[in-house]
PDB file as gemmi writes it, atoms N, CA and C in Angstrom:
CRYST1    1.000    1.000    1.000  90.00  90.00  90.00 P 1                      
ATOM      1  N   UNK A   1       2.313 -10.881  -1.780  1.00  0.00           N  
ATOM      2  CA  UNK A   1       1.915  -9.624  -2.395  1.00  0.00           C  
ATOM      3  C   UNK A   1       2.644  -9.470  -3.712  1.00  0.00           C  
ATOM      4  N   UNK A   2       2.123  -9.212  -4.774  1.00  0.00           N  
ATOM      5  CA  UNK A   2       2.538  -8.858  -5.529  1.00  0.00           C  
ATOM      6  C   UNK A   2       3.074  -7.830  -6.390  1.00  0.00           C  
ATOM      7  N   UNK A   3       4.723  -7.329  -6.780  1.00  0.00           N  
ATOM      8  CA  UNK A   3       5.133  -5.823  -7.297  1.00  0.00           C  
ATOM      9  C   UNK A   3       4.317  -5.359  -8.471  1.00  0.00           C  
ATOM     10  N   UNK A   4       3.717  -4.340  -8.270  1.00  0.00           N  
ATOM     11  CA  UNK A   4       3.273  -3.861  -9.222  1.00  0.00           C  
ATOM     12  C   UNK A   4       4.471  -2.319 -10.079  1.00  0.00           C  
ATOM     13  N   UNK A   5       3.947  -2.127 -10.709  1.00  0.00           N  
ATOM     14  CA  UNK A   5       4.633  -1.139 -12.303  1.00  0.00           C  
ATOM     15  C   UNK A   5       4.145   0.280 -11.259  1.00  0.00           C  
ATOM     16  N   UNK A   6       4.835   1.691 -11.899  1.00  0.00           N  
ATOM     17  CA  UNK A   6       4.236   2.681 -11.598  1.00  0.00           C  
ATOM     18  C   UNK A   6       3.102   2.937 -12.432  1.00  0.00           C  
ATOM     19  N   UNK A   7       3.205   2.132 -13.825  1.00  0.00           N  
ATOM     20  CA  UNK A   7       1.966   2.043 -14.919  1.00  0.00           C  
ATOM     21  C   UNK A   7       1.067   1.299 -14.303  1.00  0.00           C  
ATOM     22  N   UNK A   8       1.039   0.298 -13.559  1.00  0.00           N  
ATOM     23  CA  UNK A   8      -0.028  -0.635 -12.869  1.00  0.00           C  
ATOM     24  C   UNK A   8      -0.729   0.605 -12.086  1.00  0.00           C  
ATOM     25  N   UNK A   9       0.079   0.997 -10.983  1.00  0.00           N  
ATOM     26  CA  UNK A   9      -0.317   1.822 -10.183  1.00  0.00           C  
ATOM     27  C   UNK A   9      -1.698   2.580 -10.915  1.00  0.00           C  
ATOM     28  N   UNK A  10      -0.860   3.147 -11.618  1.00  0.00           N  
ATOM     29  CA  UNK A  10      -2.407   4.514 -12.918  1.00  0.00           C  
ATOM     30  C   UNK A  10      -3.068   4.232 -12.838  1.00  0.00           C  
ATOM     31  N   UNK A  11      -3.465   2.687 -13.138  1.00  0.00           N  
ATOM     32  CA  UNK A  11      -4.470   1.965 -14.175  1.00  0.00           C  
ATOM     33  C   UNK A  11      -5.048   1.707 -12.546  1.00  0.00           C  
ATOM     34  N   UNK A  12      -4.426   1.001 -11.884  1.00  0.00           N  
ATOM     35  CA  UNK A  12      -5.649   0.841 -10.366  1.00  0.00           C  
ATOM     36  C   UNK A  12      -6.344   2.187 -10.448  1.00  0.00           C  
ATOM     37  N   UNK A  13      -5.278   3.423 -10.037  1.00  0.00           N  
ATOM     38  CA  UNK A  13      -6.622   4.697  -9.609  1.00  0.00           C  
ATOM     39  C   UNK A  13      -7.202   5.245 -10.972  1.00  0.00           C  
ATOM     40  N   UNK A  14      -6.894   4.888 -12.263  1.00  0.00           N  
ATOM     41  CA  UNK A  14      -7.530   5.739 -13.289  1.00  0.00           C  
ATOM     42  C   UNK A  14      -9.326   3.906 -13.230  1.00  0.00           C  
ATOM     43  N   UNK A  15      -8.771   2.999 -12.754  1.00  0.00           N  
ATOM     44  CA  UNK A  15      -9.882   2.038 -13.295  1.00  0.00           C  
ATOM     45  C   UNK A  15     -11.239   2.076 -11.598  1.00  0.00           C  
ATOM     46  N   UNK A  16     -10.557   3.466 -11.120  1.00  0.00           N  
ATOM     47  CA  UNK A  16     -11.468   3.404  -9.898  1.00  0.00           C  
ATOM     48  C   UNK A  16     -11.885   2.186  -8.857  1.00  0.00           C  
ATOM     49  N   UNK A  17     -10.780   1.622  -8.805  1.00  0.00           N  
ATOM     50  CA  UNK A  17     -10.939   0.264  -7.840  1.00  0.00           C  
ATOM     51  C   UNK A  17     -10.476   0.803  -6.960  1.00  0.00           C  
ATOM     52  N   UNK A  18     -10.248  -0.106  -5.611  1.00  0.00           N  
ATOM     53  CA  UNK A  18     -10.363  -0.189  -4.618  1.00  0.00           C  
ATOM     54  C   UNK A  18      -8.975  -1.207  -3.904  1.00  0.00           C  
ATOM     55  N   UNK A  19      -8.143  -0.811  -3.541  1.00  0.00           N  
ATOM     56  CA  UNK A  19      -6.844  -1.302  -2.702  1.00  0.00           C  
ATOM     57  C   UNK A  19      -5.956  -0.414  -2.266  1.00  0.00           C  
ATOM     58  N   UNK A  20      -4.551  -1.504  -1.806  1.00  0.00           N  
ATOM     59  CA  UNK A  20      -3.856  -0.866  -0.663  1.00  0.00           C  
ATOM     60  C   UNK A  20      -2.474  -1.282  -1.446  1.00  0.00           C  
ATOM     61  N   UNK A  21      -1.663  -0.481  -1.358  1.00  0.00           N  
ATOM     62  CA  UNK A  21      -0.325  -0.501  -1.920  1.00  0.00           C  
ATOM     63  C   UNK A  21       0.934  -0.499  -0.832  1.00  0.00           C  
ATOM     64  N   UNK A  22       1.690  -1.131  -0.558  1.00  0.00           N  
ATOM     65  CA  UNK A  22       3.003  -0.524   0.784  1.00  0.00           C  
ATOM     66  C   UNK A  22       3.855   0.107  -0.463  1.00  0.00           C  
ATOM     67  N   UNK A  23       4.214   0.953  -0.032  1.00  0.00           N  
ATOM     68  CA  UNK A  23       5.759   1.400  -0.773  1.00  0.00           C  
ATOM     69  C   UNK A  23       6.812   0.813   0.390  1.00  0.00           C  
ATOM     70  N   UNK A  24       7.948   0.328  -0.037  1.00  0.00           N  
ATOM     71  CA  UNK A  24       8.788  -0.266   0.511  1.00  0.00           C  
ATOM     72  C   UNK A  24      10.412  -0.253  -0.186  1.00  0.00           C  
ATOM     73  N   UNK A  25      11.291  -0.295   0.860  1.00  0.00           N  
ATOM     74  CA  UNK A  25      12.498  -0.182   0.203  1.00  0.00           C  
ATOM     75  C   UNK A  25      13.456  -1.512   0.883  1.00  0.00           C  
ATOM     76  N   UNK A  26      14.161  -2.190  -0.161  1.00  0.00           N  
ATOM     77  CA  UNK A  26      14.863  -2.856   0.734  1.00  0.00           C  
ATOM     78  C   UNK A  26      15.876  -2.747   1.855  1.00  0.00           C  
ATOM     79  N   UNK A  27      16.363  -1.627   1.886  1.00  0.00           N  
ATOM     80  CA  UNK A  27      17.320  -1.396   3.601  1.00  0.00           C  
ATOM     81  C   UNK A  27      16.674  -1.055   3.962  1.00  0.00           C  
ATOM     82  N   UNK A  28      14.908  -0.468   4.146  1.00  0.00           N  
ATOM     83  CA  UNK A  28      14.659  -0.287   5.384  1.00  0.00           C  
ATOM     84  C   UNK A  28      14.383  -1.536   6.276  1.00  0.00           C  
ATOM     85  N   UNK A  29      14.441  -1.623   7.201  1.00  0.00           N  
ATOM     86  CA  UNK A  29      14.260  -2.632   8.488  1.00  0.00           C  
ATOM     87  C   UNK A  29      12.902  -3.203   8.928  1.00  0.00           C  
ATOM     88  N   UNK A  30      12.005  -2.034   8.446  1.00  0.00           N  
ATOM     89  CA  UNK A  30      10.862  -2.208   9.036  1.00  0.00           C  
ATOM     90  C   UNK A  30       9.857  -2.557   8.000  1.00  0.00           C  
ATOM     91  N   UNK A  31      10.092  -3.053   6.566  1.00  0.00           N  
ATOM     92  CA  UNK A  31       9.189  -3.438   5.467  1.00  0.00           C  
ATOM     93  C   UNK A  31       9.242  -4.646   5.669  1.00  0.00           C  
ATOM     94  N   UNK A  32      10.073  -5.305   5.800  1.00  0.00           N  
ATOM     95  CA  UNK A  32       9.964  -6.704   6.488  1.00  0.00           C  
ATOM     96  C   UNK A  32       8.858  -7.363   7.212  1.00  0.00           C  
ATOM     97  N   UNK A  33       8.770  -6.201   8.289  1.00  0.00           N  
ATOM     98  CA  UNK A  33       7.982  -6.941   9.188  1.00  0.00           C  
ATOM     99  C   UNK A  33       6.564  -6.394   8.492  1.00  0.00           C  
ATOM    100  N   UNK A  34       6.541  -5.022   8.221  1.00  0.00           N  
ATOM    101  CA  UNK A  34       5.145  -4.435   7.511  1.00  0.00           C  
ATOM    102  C   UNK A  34       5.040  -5.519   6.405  1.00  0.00           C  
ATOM    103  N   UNK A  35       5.481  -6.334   5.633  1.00  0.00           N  
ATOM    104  CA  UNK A  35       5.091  -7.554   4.423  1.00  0.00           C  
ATOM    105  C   UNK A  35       4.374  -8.179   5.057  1.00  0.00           C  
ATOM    106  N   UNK A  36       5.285  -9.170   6.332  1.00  0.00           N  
ATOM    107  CA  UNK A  36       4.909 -10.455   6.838  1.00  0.00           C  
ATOM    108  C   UNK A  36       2.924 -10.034   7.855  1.00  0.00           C  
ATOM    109  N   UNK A  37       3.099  -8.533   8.063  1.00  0.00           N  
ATOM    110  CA  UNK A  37       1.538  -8.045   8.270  1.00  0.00           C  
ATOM    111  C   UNK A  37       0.563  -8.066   7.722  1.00  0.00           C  
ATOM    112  N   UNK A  38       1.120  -7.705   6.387  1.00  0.00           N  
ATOM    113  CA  UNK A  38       0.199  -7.252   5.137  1.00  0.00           C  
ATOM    114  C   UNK A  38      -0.376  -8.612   4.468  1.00  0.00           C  
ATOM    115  N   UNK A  39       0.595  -9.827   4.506  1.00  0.00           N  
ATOM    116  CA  UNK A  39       0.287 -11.501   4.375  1.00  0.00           C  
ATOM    117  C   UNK A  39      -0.810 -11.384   5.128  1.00  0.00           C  
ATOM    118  N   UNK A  40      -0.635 -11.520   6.331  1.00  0.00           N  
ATOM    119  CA  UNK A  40      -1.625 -12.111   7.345  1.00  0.00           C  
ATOM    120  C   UNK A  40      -3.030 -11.235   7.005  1.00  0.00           C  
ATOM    121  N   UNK A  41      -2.972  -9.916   6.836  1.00  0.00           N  
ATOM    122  CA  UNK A  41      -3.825  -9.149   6.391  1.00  0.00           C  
ATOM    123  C   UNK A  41      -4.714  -9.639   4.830  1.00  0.00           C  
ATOM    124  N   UNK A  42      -3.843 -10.048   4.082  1.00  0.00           N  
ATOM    125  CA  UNK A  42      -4.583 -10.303   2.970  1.00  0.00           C  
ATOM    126  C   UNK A  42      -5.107 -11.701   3.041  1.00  0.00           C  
ATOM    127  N   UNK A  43      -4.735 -12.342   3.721  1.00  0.00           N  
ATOM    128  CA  UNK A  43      -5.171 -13.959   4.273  1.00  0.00           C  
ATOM    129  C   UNK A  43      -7.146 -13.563   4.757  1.00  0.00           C  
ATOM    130  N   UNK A  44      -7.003 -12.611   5.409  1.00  0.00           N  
ATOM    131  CA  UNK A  44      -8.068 -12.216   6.244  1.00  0.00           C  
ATOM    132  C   UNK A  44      -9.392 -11.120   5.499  1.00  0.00           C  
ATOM    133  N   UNK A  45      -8.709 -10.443   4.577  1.00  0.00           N  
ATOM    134  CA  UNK A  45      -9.402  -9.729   3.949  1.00  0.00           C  
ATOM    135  C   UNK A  45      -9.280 -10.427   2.302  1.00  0.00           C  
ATOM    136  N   UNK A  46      -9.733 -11.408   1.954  1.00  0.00           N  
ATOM    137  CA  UNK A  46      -9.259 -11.852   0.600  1.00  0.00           C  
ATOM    138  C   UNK A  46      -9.757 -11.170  -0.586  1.00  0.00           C  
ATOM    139  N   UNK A  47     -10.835 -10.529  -0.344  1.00  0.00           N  
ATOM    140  CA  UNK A  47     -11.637  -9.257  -1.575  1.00  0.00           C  
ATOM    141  C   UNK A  47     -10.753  -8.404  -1.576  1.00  0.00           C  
ATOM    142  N   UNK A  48      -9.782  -7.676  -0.728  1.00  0.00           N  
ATOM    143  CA  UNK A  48      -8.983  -5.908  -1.316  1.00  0.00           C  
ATOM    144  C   UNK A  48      -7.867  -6.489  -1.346  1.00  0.00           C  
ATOM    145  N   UNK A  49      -7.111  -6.132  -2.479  1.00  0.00           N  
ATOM    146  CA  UNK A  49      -5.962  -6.338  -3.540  1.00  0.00           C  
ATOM    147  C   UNK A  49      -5.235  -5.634  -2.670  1.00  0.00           C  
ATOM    148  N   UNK A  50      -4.036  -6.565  -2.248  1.00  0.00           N  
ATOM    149  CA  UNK A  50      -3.385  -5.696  -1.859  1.00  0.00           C  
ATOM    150  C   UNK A  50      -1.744  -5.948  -2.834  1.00  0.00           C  
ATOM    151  N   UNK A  51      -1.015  -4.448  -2.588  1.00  0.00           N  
ATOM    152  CA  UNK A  51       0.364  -4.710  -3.912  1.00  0.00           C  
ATOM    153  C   UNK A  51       1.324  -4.184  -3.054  1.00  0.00           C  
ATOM    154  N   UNK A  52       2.773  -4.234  -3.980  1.00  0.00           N  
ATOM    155  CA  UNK A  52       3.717  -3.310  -3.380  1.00  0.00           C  
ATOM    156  C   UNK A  52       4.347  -2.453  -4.080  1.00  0.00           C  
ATOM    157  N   UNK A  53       5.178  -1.364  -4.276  1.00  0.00           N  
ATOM    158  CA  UNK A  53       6.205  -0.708  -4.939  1.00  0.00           C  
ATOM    159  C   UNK A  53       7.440  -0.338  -3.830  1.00  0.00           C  
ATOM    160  N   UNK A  54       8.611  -0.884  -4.984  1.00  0.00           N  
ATOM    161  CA  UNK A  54      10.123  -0.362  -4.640  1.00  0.00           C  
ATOM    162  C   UNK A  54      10.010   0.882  -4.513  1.00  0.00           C  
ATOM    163  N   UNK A  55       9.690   1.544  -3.487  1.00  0.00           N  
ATOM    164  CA  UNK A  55      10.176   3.395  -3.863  1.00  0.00           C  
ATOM    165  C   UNK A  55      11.776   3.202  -4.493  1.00  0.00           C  
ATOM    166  N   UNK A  56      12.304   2.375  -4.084  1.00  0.00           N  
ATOM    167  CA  UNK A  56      14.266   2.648  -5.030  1.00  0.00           C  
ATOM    168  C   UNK A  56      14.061   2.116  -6.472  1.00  0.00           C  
ATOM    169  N   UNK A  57      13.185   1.911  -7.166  1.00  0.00           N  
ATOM    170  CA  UNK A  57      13.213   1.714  -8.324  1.00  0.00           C  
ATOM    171  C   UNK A  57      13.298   2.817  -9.255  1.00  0.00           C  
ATOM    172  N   UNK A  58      13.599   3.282 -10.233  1.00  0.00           N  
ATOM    173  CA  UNK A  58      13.424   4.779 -10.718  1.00  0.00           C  
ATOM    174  C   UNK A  58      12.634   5.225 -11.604  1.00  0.00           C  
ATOM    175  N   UNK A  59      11.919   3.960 -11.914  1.00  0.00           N  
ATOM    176  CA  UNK A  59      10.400   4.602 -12.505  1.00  0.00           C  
ATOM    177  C   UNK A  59       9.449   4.601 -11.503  1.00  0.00           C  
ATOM    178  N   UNK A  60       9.940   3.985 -10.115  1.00  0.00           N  
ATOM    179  CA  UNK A  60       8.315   4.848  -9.583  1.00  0.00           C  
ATOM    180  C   UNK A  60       8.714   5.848  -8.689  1.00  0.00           C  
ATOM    181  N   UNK A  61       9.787   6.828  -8.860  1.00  0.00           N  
ATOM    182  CA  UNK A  61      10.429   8.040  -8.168  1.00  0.00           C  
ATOM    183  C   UNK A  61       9.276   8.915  -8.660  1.00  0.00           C  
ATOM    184  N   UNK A  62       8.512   9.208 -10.043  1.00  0.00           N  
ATOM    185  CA  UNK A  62       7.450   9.907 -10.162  1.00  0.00           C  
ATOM    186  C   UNK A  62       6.012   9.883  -9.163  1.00  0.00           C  
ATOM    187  N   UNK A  63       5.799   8.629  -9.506  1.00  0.00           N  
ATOM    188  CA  UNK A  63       4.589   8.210  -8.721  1.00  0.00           C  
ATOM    189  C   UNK A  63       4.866   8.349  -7.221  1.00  0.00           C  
ATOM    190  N   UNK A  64       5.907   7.999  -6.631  1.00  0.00           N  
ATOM    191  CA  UNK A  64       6.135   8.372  -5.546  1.00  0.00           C  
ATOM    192  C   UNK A  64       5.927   9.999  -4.739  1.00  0.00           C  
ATOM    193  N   UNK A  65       6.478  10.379  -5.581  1.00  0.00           N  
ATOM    194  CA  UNK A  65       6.535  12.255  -5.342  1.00  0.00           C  
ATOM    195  C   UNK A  65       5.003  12.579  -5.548  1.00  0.00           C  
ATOM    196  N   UNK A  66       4.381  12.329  -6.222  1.00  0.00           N  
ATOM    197  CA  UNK A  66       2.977  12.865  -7.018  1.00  0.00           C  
ATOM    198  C   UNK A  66       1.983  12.527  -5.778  1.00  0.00           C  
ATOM    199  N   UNK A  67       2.125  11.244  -5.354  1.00  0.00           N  
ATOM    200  CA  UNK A  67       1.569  10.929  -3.973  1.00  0.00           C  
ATOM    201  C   UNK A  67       2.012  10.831  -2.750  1.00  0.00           C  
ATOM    202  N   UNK A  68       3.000  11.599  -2.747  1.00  0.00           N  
ATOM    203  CA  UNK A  68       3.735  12.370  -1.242  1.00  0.00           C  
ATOM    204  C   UNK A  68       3.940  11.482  -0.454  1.00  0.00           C  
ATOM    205  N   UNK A  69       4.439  10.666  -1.006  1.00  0.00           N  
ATOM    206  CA  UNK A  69       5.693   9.014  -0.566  1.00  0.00           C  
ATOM    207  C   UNK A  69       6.891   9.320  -0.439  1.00  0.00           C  
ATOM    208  N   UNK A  70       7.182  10.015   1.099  1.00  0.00           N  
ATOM    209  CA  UNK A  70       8.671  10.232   1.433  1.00  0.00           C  
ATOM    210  C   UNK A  70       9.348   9.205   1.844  1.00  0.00           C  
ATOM    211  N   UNK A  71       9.417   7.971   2.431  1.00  0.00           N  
ATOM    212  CA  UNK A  71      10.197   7.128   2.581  1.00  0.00           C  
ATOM    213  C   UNK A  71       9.688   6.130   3.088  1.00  0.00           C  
ATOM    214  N   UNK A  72      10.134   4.793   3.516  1.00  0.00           N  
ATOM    215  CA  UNK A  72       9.144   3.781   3.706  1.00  0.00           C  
ATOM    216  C   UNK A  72       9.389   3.409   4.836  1.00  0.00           C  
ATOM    217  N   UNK A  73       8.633   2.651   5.655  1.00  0.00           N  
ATOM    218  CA  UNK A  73       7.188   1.969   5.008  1.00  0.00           C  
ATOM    219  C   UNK A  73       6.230   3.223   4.810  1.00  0.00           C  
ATOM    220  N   UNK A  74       5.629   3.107   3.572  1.00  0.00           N  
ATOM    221  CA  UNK A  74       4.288   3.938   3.456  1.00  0.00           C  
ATOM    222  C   UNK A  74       2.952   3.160   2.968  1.00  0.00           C  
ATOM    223  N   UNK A  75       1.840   3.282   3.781  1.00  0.00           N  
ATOM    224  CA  UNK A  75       1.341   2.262   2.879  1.00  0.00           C  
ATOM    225  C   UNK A  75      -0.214   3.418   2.975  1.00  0.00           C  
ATOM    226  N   UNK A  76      -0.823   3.124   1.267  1.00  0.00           N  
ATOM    227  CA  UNK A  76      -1.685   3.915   1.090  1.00  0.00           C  
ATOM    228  C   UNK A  76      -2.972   2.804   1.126  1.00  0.00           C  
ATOM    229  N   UNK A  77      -3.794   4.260   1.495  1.00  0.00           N  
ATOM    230  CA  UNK A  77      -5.488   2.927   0.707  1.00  0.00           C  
ATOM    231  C   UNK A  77      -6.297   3.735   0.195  1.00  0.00           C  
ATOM    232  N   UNK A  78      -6.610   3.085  -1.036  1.00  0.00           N  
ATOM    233  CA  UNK A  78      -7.705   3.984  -2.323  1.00  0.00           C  
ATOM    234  C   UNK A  78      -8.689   2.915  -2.019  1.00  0.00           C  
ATOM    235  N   UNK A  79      -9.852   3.963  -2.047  1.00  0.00           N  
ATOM    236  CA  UNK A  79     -11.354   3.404  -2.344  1.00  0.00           C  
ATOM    237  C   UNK A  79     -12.103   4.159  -3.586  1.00  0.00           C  
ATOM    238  N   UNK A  80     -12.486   3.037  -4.367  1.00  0.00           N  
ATOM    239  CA  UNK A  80     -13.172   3.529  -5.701  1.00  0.00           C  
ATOM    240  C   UNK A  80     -11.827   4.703  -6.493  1.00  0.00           C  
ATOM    241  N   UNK A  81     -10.664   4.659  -6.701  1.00  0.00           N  
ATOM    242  CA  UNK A  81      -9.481   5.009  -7.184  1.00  0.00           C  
ATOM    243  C   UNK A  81      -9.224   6.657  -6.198  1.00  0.00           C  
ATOM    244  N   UNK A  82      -9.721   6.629  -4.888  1.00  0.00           N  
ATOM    245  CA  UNK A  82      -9.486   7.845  -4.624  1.00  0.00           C  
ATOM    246  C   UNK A  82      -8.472   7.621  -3.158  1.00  0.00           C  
ATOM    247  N   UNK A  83      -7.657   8.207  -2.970  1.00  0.00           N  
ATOM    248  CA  UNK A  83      -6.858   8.274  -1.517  1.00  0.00           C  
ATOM    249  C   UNK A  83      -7.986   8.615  -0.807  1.00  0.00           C  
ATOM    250  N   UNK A  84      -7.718   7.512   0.477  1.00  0.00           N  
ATOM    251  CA  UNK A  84      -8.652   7.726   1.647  1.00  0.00           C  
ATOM    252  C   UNK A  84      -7.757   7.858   2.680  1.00  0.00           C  
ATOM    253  N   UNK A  85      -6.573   7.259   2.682  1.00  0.00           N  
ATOM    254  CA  UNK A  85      -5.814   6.794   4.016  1.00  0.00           C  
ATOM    255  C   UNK A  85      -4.443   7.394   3.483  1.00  0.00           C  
ATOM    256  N   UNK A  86      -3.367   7.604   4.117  1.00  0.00           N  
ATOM    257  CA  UNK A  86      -1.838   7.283   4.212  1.00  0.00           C  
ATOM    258  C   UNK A  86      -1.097   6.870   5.051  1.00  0.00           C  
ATOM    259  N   UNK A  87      -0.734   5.868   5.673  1.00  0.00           N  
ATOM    260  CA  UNK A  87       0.042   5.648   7.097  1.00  0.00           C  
ATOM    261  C   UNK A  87       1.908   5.888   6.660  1.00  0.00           C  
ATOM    262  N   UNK A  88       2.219   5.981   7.586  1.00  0.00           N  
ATOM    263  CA  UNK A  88       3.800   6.113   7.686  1.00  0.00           C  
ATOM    264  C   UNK A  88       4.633   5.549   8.772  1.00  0.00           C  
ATOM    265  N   UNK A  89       5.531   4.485   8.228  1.00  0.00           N  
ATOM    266  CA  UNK A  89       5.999   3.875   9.433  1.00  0.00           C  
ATOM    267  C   UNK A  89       5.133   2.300   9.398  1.00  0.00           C  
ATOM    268  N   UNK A  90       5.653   1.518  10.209  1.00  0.00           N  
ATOM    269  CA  UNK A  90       5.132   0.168  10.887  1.00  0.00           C  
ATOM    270  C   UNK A  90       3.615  -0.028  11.182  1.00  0.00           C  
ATOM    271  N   UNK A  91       3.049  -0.066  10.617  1.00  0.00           N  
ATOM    272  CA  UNK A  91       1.648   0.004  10.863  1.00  0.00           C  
ATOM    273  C   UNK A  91       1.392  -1.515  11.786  1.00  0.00           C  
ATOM    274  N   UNK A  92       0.991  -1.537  12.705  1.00  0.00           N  
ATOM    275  CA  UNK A  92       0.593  -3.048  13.649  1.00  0.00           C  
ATOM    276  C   UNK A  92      -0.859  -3.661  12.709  1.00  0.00           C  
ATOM    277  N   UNK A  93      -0.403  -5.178  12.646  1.00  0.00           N  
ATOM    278  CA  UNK A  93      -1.825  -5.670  12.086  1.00  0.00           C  
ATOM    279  C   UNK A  93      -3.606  -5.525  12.871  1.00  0.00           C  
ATOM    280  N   UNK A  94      -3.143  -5.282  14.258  1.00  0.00           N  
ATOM    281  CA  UNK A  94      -4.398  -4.890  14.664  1.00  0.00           C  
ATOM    282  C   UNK A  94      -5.020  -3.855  14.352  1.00  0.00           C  
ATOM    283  N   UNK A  95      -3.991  -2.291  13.950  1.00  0.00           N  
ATOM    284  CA  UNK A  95      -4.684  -1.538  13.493  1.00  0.00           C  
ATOM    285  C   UNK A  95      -5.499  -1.296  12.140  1.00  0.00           C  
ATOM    286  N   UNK A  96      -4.441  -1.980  11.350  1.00  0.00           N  
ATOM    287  CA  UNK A  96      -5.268  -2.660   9.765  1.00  0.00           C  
ATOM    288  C   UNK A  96      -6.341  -3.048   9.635  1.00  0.00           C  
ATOM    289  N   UNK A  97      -6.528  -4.382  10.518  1.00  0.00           N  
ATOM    290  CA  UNK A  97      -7.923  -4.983  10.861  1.00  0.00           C  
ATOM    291  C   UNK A  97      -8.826  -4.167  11.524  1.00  0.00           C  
ATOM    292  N   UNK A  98      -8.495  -3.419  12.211  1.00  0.00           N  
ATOM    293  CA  UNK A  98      -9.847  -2.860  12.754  1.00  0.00           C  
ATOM    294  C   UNK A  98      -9.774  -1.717  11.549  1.00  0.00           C  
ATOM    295  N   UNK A  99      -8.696  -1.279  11.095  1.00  0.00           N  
ATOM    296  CA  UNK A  99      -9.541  -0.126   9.765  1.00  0.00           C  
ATOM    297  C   UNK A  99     -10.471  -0.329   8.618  1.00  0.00           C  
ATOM    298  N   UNK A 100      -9.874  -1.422   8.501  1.00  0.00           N  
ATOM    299  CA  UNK A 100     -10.445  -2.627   7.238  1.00  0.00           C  
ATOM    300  C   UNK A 100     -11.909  -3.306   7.575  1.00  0.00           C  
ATOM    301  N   UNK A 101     -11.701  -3.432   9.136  1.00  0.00           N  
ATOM    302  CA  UNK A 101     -13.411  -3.801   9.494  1.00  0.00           C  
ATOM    303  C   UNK A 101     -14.614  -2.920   9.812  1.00  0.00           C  
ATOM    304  N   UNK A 102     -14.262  -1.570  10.382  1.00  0.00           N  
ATOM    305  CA  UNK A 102     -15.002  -0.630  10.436  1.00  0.00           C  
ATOM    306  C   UNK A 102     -15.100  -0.265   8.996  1.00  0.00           C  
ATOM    307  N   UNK A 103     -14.881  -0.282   7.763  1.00  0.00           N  
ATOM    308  CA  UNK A 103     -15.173   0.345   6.578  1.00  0.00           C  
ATOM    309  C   UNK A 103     -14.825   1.370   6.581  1.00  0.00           C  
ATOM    310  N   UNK A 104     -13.724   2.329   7.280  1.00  0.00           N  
ATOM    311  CA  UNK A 104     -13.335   3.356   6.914  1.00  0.00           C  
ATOM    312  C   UNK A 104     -11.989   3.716   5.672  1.00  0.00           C  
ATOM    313  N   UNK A 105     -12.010   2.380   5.560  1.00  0.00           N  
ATOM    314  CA  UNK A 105     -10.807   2.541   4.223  1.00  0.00           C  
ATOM    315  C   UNK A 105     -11.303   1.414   3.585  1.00  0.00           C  
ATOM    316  N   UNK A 106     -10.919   1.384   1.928  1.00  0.00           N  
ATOM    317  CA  UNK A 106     -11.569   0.513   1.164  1.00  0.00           C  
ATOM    318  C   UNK A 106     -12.920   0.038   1.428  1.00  0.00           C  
TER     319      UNK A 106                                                      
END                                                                             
């Protein structure tokens, strides 16, 4: 997965596309395992972009707040640049896949 900018971020929802972002911090415990998910996930879904952001970085402390990213793991999903989803916490790859296959996100 690749880090994206809080400026990247804009440009995904101002260019109306379609992906999934984790916010992640390095002491938490549980981004770890939410990465090594999100791999297997993007292995499987190879069309939706998926990215990450440091919430501890301090340019994306804005973007964070603006999209009500209290601590991590958070992982969002925009369709056509609009919030559809927010999870919080460890999300299991089965539940991904089946969100991702029913078409209710992205």
């Amino acid at each position: 997965m690749r880090e994206i900018t809080a400026k990247e971020f804009t440009q995904l929802i101002d260019a109306e596309t379609s992906f999934i972002v984790h916010f992640w911090a390095e002491w938490n415990q549980y981004d770890s395992d939410q990465r090594i998910i999100l791999e297997k996930i993007k292995i499987k879904f190879q069309d939706i972009p998926i990215f990450q952001m440091n919430v501890d970085i301090q340019e994306n402390f804005d973007i964070c707040k603006r999209h009500n990213v209290q601590g991590p793991p958070t992982i969002v999903f925009y369709r056509l640049g609009n919030l559809v989803r927010r999870e919080v916490g460890l999300i299991k790859e089965q539940a991904i896949d089946e969100m991702l296959r029913v078409g209710t996100i992205v």
